[in-house]
N, C-alpha and C positions, 0 to 999 in steps of 0.2 A: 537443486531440485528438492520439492518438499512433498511428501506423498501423503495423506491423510486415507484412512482407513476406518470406515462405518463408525465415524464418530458419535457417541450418541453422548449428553448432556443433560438432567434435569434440577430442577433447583426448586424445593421442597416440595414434591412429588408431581408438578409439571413439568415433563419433556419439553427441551428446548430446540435440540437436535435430534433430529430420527436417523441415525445410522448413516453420515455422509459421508462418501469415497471422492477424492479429485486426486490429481496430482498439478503443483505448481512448478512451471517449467522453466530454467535457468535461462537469463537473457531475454525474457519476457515480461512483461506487465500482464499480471493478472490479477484479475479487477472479481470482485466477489460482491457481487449487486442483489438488489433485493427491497423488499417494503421493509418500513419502520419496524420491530420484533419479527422480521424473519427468521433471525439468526446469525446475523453477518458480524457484528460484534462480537458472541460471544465464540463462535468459532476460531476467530485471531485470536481471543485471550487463550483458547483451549493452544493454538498451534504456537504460540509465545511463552507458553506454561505460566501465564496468569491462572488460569483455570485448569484445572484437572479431570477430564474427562470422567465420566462414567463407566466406558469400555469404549475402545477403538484405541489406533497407534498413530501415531505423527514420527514418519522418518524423515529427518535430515540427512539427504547425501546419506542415504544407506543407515543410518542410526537411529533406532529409536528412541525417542526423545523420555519415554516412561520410564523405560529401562537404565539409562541415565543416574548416577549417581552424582551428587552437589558438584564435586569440580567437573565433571564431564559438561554438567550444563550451565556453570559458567566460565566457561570456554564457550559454550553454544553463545552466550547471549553477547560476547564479544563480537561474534559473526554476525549479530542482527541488529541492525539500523533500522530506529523509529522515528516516521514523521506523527505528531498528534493533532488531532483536527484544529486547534485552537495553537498550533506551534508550539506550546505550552513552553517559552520562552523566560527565564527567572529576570524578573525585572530589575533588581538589582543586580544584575550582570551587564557589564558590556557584550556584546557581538560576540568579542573575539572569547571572553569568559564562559559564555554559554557553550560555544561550538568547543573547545576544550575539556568544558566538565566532562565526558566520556572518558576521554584522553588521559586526563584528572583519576578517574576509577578506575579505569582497566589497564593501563599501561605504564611502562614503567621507563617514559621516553624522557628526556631532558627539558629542563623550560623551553632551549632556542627549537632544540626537534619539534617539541609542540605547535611554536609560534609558527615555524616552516611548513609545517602538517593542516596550520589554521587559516595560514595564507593561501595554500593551494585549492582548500575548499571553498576558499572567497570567492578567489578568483574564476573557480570552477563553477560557481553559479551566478559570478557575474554582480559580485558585490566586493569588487576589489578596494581596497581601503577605507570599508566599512568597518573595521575592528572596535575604534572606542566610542562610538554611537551606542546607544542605548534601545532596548526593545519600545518605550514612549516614543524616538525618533524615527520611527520605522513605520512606511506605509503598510499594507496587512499583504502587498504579495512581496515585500523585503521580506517580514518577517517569515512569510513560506518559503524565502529561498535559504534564509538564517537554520532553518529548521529541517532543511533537504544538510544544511553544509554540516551541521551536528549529525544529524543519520548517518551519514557517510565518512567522517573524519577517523573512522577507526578502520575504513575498506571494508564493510560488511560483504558477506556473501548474498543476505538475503536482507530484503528489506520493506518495511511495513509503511505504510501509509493509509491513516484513517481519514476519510473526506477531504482531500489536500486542497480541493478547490473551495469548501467550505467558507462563506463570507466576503470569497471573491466577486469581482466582476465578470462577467465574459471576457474580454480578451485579455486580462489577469492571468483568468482558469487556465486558457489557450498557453499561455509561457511558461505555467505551469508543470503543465501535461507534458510538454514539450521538453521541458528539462528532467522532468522525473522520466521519459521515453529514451532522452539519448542517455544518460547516465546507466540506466536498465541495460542497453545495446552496448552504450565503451568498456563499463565494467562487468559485463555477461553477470549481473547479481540477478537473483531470483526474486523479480519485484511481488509481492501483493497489495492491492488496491484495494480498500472498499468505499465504496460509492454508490450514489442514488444518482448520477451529474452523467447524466445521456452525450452530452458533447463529450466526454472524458470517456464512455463506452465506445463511441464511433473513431474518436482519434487515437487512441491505445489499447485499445481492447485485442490486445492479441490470443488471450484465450480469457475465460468468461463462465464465473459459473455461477448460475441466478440461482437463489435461495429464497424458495414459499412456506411460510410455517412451520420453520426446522427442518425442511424435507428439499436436497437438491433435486429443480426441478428439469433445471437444460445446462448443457453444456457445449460453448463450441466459441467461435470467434464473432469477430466485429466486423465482418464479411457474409458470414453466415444467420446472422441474427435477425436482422433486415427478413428473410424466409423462413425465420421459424414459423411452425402452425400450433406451436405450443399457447394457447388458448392463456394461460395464467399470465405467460410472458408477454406475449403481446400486449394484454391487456394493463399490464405493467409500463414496458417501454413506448406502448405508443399514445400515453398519457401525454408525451412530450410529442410538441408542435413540430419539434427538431427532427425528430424520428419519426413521423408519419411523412415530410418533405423529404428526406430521405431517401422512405421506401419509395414515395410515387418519383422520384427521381430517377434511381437507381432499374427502376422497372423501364423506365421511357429509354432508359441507356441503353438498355437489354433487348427489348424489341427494334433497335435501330439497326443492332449487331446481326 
C-alpha cells in the first residue's frame, strides 16, 4: 500500500499539485487519469522520489518515504518496478540483457540464478525463448511485455506503469491490460497506472483517482464512474465513444433488473 498525504508541488512559482491525499491499494491496479498538465506525471515522480515534493508524505507500507535516508530508499527502489511509456528498452541489448540489467544493479545473484530469474519472467509474459532477439526485432506489444518482464524480475512490491498501452492497437492494449491485471492479482503488488486510455479505465480500474489542474478531483472505481455527476469528469471520460456506449449500456442493464 502506498498512502500519499496533501501533496503539494510547484516549479518556479506555479503550483502543480494542490494538496493531494489518496491511498494506492495492495493487489489493485490503480490507474491515476486525467488531461494533459493535470498532474499525473508529476505526482508518480513525486511518489518514486524523482521529484521532491514541496510538503506532504508518501508512505510505503507504513514508511515514510521523506524521512528516508539514502540506504533506506535504496532498498525502497529495489521494491519498485517500472514499466516506461515508450519500454524504454537499450537497443543494444538483447531481451534477456535488458530484463537482467536490474538484476545487474541490485542484486547480488549468480549469472545462472539470473538467467533462471529471466527465464521465469519470459515465460511469465508469454515470451518464452525470446532472450537473444533484439528490441529492432520486436513488435511494440513484445516490447511491452519485455518491459512488464524487467519491472518485475527483481519481485517488486509495487509497481509503476506510465501509458503502457501507449502506440498500441486495440486488442494489443486488451493483452496488455490483461497481463499487467493478473500479475497485480498473483503477486498482490500495489500496481499504479497512469493513463488517458478509457478501455484501460473500464477493464482495470479497480480504484481510480482523476486529477484536474493539480487538484484530485473524484475518487472511486471502474463501477462507479460510469454515475459519477462529477461535471469535470464526465466531461473528461465521456469524450470517449467507448464510455458514453458504456453508460447507455450499462443503464438499459439496470432498468431490466
Amino acid at each position: 500500500m502506498i498512502e500519499i498525504k496533501n501533496i503539494v508541488k510547484s516549479f518556479e512559482g506555479k503550483q502543480i499539485l494542490g494538496g493531494i491525499s489518496a491511498v494506492m491499494e495492495s493487489g489493485k491496479c490503480n490507474l491515476i487519469i486525467g488531461a494533459s498538465g493535470s498532474g499525473k506525471t508529476v505526482l508518480t515522480k513525486c511518489m518514486v522520489g524523482l521529484f521532491q515534493p514541496d510538503s506532504g508524505d508518501i508512505i510505503y507500507s507504513g514508511q515514510d518515504m521523506r524521512a528516508m535516508d539514502d540506504d533506506q530508499r535504496k532498498q525502497l527502489r529495489t521494491k519498485i518496478g517500472m514499466l516506461f511509456q515508450g519500454s524504454a528498452l537499450f537497443d543494444s541489448m538483447t531481451v534477456e540483457q535488458n530484463i537482467s540489467f536490474p538484476l545487474d544493479m541490485f542484486s547480488k545473484q549468480s549469472s545462472a540464478e539470473k538467467k533462471k530469474r529471466v527465464n521465469e519472467v519470459l515465460e511469465r509474459v508469454n515470451l518464452k525463448d525470446a532472450n537473444k532477439k533484439y528490441p529492432s526485432e520486436l513488435s511494440g506489444g513484445m516490447k511491452k511485455r519485455v518491459g512488464i518482464a524487467r519491472a518485475i524480475v527483481l519481485n517488486p512490491q509495487y509497481l509503476f506503469c506510465d501509458e503502457p498501452n501507449s502506440g498500441l492497437d486495440p486488442q494489443t492494449s486488451l493483452l496488455i491490460d490483461k497481463l499487467i491485471k493478473e500479475i497485480t492479482t498473483e503477486f498482490n503488488i500495489t500496481t499504479i497506472v497512469v493513463t488517458h486510455d478509457m478501455n484501460s479505465v473500464m477493464e482495470i480500474g479497480d480504484h481510480i483517482v482523476y486529477l484536474h489542474q493539480g487538484l484530485k478531483q473524484w475518487e472511486g472505481n471502474n463501477k462507479e464512474i460510469i454515475y459519477s455527476d462529477n461535471q469535470l469528469l464526465n466531461k473528461f471520460i465521456f469524450a470517449s465513444e467507448f464510455l458514453q456506449d458504456a453508460k447507455e449500456m450499462r443503464m438499459m442493464e439496470d432498468k431490466k433488473k
